[in-house]
Gaussian input, Z-matrix of N, CA and C with variables (Angstrom, degrees):
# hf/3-21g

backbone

0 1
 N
 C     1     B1
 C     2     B2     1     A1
 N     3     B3     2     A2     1     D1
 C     4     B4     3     A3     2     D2
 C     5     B5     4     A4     3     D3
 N     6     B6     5     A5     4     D4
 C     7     B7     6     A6     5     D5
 C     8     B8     7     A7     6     D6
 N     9     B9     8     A8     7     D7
 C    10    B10     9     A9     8     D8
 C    11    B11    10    A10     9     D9
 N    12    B12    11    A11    10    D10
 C    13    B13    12    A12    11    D11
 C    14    B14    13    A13    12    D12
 N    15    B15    14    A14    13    D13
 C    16    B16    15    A15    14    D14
 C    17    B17    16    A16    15    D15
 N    18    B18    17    A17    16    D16
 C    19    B19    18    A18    17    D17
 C    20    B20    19    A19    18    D18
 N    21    B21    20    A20    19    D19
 C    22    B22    21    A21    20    D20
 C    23    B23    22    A22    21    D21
 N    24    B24    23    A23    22    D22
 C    25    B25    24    A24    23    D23
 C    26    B26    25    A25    24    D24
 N    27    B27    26    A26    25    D25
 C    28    B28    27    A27    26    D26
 C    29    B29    28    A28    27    D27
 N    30    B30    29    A29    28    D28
 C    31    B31    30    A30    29    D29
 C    32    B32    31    A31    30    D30
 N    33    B33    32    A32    31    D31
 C    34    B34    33    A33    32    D32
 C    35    B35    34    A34    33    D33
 N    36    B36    35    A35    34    D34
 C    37    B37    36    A36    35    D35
 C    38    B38    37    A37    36    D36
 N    39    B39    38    A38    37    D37
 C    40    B40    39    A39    38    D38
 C    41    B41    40    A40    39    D39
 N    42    B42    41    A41    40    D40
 C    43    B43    42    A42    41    D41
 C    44    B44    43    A43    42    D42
 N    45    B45    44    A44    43    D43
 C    46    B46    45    A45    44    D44
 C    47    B47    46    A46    45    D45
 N    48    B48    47    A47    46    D46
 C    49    B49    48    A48    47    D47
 C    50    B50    49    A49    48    D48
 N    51    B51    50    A50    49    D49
 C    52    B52    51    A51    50    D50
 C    53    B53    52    A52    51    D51
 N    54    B54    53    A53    52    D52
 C    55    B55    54    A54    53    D53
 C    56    B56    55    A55    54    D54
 N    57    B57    56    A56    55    D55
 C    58    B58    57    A57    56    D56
 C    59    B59    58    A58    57    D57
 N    60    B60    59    A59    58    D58
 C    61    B61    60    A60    59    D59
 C    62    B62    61    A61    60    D60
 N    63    B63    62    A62    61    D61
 C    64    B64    63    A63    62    D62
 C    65    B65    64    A64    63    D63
 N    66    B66    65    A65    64    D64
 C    67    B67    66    A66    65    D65
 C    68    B68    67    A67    66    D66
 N    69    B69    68    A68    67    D67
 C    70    B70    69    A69    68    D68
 C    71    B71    70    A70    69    D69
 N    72    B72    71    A71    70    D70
 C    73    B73    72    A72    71    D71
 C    74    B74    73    A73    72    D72
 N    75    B75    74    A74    73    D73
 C    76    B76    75    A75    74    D74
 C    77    B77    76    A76    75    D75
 N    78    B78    77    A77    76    D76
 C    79    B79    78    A78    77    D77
 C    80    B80    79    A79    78    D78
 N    81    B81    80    A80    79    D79
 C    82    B82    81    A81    80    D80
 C    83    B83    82    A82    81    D81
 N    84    B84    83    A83    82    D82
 C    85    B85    84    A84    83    D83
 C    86    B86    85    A85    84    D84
 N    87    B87    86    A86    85    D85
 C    88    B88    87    A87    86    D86
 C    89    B89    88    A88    87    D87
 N    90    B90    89    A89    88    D88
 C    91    B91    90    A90    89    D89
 C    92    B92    91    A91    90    D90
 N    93    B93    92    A92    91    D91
 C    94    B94    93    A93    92    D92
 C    95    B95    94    A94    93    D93
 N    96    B96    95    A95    94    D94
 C    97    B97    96    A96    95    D95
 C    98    B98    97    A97    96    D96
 N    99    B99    98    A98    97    D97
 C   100   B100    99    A99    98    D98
 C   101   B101   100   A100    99    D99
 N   102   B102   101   A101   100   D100
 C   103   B103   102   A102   101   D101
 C   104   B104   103   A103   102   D102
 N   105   B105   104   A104   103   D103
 C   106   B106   105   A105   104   D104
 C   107   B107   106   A106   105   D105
 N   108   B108   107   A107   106   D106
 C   109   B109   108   A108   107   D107
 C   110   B110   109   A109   108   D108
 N   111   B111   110   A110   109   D109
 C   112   B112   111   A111   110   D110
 C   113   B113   112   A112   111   D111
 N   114   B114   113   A113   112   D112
 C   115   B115   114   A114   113   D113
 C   116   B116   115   A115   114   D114
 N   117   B117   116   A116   115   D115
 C   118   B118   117   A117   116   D116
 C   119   B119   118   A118   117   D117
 N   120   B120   119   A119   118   D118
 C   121   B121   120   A120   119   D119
 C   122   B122   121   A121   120   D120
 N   123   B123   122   A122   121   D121
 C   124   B124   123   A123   122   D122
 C   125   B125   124   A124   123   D123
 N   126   B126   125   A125   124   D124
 C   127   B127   126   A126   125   D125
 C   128   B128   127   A127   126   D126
 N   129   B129   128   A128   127   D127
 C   130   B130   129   A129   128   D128
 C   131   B131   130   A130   129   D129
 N   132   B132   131   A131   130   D130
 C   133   B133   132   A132   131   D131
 C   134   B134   133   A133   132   D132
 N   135   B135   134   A134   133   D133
 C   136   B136   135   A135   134   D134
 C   137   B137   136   A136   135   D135
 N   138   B138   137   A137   136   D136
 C   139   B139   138   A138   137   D137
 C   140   B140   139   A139   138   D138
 N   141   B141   140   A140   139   D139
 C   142   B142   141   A141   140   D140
 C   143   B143   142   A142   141   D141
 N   144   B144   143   A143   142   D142
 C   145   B145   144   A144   143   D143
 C   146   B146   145   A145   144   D144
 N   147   B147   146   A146   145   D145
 C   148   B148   147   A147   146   D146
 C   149   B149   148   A148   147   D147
 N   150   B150   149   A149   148   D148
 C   151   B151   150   A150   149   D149
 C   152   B152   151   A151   150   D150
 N   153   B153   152   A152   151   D151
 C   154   B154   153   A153   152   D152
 C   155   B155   154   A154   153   D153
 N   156   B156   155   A155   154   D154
 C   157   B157   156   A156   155   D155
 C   158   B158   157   A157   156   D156
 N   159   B159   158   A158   157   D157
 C   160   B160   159   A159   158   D158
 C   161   B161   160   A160   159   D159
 N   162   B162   161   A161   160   D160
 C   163   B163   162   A162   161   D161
 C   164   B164   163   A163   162   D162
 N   165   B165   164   A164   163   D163
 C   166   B166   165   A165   164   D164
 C   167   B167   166   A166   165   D165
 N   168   B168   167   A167   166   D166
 C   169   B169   168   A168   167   D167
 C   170   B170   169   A169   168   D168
 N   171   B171   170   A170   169   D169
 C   172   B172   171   A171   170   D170
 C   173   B173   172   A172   171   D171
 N   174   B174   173   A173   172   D172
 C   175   B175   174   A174   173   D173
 C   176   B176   175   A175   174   D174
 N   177   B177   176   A176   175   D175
 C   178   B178   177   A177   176   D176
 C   179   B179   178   A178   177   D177
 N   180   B180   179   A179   178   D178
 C   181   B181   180   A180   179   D179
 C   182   B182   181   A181   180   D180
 N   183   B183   182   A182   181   D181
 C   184   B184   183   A183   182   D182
 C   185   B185   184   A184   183   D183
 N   186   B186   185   A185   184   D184
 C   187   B187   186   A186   185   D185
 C   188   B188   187   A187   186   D186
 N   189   B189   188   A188   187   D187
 C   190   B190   189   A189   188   D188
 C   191   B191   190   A190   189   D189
 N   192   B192   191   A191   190   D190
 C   193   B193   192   A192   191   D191
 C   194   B194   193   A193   192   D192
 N   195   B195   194   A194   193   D193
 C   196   B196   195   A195   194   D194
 C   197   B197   196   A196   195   D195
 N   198   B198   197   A197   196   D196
 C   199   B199   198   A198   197   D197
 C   200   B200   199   A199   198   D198
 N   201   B201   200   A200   199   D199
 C   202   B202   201   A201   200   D200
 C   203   B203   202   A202   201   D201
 N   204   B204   203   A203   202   D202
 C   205   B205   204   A204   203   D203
 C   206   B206   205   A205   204   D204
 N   207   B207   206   A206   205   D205
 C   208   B208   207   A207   206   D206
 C   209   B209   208   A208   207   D207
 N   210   B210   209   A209   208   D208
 C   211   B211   210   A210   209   D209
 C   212   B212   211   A211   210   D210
 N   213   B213   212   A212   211   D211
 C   214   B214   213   A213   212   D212
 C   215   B215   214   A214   213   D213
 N   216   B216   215   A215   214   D214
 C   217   B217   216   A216   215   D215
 C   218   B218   217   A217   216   D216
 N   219   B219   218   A218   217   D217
 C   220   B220   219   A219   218   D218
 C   221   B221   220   A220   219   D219
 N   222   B222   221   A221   220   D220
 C   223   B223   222   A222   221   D221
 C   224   B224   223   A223   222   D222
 N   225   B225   224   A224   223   D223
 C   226   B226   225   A225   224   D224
 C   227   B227   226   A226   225   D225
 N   228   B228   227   A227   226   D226
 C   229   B229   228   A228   227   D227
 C   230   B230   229   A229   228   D228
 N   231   B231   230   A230   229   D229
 C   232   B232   231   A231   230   D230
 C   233   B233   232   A232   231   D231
 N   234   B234   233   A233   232   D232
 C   235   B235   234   A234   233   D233
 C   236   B236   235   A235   234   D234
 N   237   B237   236   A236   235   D235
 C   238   B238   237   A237   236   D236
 C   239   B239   238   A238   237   D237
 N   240   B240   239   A239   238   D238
 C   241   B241   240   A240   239   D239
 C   242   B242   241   A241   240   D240
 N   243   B243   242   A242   241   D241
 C   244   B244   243   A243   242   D242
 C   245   B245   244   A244   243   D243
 N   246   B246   245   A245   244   D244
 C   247   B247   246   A246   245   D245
 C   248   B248   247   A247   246   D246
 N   249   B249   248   A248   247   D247
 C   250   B250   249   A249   248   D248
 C   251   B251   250   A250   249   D249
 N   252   B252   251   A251   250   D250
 C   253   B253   252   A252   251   D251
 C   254   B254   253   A253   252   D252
 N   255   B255   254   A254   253   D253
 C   256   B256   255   A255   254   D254
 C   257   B257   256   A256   255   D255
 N   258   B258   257   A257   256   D256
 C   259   B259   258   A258   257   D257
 C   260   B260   259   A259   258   D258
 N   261   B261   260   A260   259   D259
 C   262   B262   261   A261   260   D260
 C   263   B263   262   A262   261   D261
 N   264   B264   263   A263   262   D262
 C   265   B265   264   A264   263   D263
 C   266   B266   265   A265   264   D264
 N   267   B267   266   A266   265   D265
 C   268   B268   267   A267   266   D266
 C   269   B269   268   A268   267   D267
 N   270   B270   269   A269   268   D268
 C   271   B271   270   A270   269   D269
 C   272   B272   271   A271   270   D270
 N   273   B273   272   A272   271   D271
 C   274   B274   273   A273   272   D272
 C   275   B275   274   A274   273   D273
 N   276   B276   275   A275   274   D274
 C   277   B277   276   A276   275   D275
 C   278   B278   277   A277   276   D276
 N   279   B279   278   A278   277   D277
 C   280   B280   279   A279   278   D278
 C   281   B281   280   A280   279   D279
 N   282   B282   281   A281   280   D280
 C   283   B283   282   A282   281   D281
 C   284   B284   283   A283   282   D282
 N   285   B285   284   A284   283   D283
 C   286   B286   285   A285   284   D284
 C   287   B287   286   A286   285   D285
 N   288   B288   287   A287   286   D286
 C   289   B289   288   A288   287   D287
 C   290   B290   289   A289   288   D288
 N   291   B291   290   A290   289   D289
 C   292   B292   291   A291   290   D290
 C   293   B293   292   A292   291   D291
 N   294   B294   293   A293   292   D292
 C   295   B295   294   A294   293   D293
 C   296   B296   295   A295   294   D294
 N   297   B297   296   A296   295   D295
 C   298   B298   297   A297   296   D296
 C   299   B299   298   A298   297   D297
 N   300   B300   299   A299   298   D298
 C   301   B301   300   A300   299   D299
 C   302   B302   301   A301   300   D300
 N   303   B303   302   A302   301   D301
 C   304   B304   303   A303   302   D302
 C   305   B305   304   A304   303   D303
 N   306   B306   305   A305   304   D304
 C   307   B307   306   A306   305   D305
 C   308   B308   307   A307   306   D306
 N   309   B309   308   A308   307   D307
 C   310   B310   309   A309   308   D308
 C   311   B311   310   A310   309   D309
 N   312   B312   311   A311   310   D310
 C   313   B313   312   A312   311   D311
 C   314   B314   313   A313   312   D312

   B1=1.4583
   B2=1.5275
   B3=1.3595
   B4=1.4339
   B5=1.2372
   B6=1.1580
   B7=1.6473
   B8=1.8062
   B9=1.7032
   B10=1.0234
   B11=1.8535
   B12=1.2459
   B13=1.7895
   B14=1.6978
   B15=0.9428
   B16=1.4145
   B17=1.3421
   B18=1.0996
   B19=1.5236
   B20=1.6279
   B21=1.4342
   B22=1.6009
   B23=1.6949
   B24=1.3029
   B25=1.1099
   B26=1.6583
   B27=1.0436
   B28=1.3181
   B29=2.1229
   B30=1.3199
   B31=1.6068
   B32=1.5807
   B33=1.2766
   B34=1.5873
   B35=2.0147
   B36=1.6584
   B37=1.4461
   B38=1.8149
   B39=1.0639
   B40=1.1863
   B41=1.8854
   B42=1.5328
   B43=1.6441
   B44=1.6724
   B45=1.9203
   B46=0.9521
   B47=1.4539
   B48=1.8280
   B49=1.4219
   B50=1.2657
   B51=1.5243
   B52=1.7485
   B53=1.9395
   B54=1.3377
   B55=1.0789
   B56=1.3046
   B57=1.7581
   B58=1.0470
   B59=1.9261
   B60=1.1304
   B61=1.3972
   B62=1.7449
   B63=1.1776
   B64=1.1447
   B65=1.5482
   B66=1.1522
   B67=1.9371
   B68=1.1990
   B69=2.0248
   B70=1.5516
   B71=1.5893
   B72=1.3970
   B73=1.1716
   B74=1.4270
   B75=1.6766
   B76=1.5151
   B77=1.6102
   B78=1.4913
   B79=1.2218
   B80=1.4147
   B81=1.6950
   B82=1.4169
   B83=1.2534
   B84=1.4396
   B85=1.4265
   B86=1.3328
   B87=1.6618
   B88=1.4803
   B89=1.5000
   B90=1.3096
   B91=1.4178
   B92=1.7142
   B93=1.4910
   B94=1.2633
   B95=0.8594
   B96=2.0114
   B97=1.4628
   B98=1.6094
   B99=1.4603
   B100=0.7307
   B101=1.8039
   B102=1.2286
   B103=1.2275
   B104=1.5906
   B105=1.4460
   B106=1.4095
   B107=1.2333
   B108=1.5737
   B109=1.7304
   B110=1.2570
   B111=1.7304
   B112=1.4860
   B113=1.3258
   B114=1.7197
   B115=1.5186
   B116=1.1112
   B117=1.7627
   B118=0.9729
   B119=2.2321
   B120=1.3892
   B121=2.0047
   B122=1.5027
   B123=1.0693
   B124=1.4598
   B125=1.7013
   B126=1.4733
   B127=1.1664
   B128=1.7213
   B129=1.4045
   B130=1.4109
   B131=1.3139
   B132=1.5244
   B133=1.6751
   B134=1.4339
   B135=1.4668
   B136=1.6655
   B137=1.9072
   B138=0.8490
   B139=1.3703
   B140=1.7034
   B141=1.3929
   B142=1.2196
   B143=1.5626
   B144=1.1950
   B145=1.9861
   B146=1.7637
   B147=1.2317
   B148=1.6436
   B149=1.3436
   B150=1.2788
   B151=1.1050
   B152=1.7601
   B153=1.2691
   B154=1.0937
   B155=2.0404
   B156=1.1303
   B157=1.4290
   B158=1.6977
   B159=1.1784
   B160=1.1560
   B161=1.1982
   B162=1.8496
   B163=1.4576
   B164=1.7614
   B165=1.1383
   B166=1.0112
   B167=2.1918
   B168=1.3460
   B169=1.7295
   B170=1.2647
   B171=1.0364
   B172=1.8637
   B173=1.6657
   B174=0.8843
   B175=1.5608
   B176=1.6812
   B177=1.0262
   B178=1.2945
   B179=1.1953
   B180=1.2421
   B181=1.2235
   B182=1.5677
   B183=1.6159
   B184=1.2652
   B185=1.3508
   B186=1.4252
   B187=1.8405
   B188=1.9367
   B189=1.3358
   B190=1.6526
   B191=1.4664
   B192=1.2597
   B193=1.6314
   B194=1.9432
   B195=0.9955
   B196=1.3397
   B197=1.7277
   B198=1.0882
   B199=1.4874
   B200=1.6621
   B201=1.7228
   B202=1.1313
   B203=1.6206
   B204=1.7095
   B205=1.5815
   B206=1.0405
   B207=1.0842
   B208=1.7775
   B209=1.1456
   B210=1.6970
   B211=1.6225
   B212=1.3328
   B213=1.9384
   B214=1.8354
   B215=1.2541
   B216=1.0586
   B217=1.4281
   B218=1.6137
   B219=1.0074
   B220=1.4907
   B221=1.8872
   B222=1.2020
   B223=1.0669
   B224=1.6587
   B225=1.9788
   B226=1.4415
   B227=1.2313
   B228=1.7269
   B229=1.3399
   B230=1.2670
   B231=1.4829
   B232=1.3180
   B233=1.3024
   B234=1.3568
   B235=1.7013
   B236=1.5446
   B237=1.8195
   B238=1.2035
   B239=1.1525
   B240=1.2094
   B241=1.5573
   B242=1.7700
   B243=1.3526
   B244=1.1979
   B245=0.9912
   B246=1.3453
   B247=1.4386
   B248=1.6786
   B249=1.1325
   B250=1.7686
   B251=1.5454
   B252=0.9361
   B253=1.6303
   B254=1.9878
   B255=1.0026
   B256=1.3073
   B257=1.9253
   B258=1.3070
   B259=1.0511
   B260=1.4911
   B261=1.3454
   B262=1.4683
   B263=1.1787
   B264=1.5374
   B265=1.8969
   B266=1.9404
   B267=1.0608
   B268=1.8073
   B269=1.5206
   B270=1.4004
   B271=1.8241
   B272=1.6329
   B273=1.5039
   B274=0.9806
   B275=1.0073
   B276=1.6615
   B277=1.7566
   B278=1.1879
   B279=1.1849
   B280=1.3776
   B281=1.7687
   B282=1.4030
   B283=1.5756
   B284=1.6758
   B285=1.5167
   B286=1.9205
   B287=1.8676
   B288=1.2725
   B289=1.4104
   B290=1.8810
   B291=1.4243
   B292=1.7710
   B293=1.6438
   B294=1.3798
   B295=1.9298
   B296=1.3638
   B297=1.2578
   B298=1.1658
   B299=1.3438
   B300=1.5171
   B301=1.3920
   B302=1.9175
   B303=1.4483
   B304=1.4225
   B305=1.6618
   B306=1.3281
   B307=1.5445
   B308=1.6639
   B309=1.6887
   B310=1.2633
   B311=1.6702
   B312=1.1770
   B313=1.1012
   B314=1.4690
   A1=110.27
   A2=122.20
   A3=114.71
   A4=121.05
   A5=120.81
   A6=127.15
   A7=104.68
   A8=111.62
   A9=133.63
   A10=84.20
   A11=94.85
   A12=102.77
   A13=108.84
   A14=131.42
   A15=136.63
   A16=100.09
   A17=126.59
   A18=118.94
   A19=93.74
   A20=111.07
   A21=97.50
   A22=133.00
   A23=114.79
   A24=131.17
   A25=107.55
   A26=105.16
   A27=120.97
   A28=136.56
   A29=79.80
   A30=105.07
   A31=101.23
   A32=120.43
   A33=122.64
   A34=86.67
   A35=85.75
   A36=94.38
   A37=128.01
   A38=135.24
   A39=124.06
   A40=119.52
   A41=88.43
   A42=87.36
   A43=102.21
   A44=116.41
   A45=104.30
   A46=131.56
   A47=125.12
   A48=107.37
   A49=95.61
   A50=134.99
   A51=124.30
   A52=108.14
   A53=113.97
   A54=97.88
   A55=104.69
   A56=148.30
   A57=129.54
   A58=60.76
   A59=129.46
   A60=143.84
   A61=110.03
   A62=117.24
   A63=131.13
   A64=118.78
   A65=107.51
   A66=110.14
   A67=98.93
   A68=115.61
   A69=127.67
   A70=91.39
   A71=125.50
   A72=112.57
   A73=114.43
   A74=104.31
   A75=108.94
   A76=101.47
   A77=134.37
   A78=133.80
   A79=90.62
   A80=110.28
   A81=108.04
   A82=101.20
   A83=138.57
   A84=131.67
   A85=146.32
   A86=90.36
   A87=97.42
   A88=111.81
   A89=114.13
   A90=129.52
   A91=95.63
   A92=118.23
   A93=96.38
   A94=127.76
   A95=143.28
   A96=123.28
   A97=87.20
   A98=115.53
   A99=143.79
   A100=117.99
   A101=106.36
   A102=134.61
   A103=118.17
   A104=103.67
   A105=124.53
   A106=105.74
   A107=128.78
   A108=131.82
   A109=91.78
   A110=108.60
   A111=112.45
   A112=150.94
   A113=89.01
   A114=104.51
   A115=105.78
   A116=126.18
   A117=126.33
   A118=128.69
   A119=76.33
   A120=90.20
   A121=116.32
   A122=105.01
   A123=143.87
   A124=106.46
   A125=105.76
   A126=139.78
   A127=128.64
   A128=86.72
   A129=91.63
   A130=117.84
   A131=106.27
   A132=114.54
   A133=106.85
   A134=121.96
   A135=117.32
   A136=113.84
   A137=128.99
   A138=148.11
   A139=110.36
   A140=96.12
   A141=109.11
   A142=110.20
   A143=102.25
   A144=117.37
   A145=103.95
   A146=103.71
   A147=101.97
   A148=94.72
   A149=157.06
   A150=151.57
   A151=96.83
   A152=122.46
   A153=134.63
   A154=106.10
   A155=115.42
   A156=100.35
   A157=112.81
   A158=124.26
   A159=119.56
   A160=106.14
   A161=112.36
   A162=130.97
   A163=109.40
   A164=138.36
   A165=169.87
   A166=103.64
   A167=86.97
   A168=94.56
   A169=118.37
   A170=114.28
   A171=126.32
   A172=97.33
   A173=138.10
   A174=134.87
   A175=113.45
   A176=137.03
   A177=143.22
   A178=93.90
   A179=141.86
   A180=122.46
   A181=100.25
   A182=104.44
   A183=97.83
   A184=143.82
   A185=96.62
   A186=108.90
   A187=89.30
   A188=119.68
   A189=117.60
   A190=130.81
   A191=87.78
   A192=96.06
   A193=107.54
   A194=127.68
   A195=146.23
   A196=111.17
   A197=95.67
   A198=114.82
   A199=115.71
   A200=113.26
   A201=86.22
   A202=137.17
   A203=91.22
   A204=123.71
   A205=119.10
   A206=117.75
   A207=115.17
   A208=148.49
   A209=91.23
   A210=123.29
   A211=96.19
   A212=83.56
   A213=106.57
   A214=113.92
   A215=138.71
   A216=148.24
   A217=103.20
   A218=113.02
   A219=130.89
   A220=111.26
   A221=110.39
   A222=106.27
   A223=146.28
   A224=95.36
   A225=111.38
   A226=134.79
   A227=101.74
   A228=137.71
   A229=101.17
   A230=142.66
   A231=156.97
   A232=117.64
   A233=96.19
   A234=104.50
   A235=129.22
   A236=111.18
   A237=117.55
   A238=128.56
   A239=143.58
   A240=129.74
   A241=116.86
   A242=109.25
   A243=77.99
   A244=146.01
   A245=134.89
   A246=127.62
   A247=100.76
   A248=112.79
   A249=131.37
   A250=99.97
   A251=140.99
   A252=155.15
   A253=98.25
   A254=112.88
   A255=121.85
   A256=91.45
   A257=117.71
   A258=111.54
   A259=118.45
   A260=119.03
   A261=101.13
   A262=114.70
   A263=127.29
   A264=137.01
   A265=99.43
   A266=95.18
   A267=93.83
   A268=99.05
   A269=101.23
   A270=106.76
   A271=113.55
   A272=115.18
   A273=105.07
   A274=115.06
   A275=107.34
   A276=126.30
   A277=117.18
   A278=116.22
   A279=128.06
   A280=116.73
   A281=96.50
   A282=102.99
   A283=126.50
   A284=92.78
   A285=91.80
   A286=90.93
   A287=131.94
   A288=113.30
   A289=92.05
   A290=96.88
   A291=92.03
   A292=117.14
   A293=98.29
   A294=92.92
   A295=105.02
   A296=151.53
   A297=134.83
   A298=85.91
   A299=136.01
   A300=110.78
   A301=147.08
   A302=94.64
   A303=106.38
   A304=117.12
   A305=86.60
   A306=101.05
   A307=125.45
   A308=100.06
   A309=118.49
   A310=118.61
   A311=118.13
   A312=138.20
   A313=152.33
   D1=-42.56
   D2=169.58
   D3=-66.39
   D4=-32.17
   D5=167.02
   D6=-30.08
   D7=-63.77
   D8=-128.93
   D9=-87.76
   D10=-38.00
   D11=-179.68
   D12=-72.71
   D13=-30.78
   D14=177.63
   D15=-74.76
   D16=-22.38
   D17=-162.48
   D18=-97.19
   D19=-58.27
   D20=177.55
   D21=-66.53
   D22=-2.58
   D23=175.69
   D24=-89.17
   D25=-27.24
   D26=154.98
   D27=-45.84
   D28=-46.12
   D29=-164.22
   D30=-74.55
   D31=127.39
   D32=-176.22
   D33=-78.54
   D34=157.46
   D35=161.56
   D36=-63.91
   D37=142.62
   D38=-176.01
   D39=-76.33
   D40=0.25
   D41=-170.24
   D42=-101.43
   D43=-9.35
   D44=161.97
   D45=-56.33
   D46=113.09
   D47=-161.18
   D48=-76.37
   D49=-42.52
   D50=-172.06
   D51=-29.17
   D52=-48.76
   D53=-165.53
   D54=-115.62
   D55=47.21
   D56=-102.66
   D57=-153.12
   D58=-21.76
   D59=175.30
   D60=-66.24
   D61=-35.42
   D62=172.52
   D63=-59.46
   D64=-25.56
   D65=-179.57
   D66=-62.24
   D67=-49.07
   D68=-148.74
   D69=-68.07
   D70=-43.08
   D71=-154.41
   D72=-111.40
   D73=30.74
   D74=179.93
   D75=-96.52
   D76=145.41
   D77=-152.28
   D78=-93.96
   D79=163.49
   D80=-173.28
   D81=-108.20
   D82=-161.04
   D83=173.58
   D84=-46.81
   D85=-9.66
   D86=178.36
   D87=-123.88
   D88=14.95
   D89=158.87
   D90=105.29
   D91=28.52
   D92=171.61
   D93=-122.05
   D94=154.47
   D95=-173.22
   D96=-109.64
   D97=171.71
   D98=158.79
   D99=-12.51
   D100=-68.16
   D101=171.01
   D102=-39.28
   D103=-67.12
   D104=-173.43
   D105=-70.94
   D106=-22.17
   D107=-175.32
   D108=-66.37
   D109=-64.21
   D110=-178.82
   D111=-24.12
   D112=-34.21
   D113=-172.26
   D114=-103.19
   D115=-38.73
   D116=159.33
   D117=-41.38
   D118=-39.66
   D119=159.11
   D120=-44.70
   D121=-65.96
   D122=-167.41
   D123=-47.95
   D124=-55.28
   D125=171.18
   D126=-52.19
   D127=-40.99
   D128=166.33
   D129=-84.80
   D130=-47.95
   D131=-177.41
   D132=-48.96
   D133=-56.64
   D134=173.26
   D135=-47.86
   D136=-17.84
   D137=-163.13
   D138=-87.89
   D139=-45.59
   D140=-170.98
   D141=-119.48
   D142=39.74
   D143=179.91
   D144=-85.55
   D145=-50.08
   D146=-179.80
   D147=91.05
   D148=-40.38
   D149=-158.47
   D150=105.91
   D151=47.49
   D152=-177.78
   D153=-108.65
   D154=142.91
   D155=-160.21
   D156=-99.01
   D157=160.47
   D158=-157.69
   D159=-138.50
   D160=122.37
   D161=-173.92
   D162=-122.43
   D163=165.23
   D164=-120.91
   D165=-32.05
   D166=49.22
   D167=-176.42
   D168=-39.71
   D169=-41.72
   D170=-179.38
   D171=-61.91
   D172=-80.85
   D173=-179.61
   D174=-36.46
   D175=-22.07
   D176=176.09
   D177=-89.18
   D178=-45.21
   D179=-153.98
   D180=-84.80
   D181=-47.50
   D182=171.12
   D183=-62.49
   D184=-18.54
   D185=-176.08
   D186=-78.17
   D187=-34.00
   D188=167.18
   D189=-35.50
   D190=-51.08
   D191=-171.42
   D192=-112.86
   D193=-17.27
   D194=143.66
   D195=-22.42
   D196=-98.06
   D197=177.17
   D198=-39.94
   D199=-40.14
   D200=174.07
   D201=-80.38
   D202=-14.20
   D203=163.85
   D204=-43.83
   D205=-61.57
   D206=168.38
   D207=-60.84
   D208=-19.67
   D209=170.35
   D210=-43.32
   D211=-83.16
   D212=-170.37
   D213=-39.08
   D214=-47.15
   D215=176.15
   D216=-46.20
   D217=-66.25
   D218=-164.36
   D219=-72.42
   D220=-18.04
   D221=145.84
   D222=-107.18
   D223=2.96
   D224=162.50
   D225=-64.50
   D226=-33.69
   D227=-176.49
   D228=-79.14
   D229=-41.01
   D230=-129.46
   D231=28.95
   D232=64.06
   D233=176.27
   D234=85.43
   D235=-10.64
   D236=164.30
   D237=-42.20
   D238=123.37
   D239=170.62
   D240=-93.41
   D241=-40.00
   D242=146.81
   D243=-91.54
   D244=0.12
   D245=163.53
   D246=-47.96
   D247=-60.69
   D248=-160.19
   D249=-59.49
   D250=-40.05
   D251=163.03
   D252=-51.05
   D253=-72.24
   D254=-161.59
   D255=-60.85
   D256=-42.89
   D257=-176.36
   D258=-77.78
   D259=-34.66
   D260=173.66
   D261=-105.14
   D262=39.20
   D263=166.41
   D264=64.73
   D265=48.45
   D266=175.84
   D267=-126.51
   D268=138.85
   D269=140.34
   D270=-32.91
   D271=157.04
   D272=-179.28
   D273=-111.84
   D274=7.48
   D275=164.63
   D276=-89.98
   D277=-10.34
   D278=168.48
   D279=-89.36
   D280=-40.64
   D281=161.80
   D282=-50.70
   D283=-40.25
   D284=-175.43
   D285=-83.51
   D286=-10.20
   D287=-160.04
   D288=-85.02
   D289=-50.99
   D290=164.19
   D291=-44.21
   D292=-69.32
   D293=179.85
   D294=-34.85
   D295=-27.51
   D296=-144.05
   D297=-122.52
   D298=-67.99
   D299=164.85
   D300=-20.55
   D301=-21.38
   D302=173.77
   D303=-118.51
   D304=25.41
   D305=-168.09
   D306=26.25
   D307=57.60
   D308=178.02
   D309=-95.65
   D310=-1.37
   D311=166.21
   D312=-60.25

């Protein structure tokens, strides 16, 4: 039980933004952060090209990790848009044009 109390006394708040960077890059169960999945993604896809040619890479990657961003968001908020706007630094006309791009809408 003290283990368990040292550890949460431990844990910064999540709304602190200074360290609010620290969630993204804490590894998940299988030792990975955010970061390292990514590249590891990345890694394979170059791997497994064949000598096949490669156009608008940046938009895939982003529509990848994008979409699920907004999800999570969008169901943190429970569907608020502006909450979900204010929280991830977007217009909130720009927010529904994404929702609707990922047909989250």
């Amino acid at each position: 039980m003290m283990m368990i109390e040292t550890l949460v006394s431990e844990i910064t708040p999540v709304s602190d933004n200074v360290n609010l960077k620290q969630y993204l890059n804490t590894p998940n169960e299988e030792g990975q952060t955010l970061r390292r999945s990514v590249k590891k993604a990345l890694h394979n896809y170059f791997t497994n090209l064949d000598g096949a040619s490669v156009k608008d890479l940046y938009s895939l990657v982003l529509s990848e990790i994008e979409a699920p961003l907004l999800e999570s968001v969008m169901d943190h908020v429970k569907g608020n848009q502006t909450k979900a706007s204010s929280m991830l630094g977007l217009n909130r006309g720009t927010l529904r044009k994404k929702l609707k791009q990922y047909n989250l809408l």
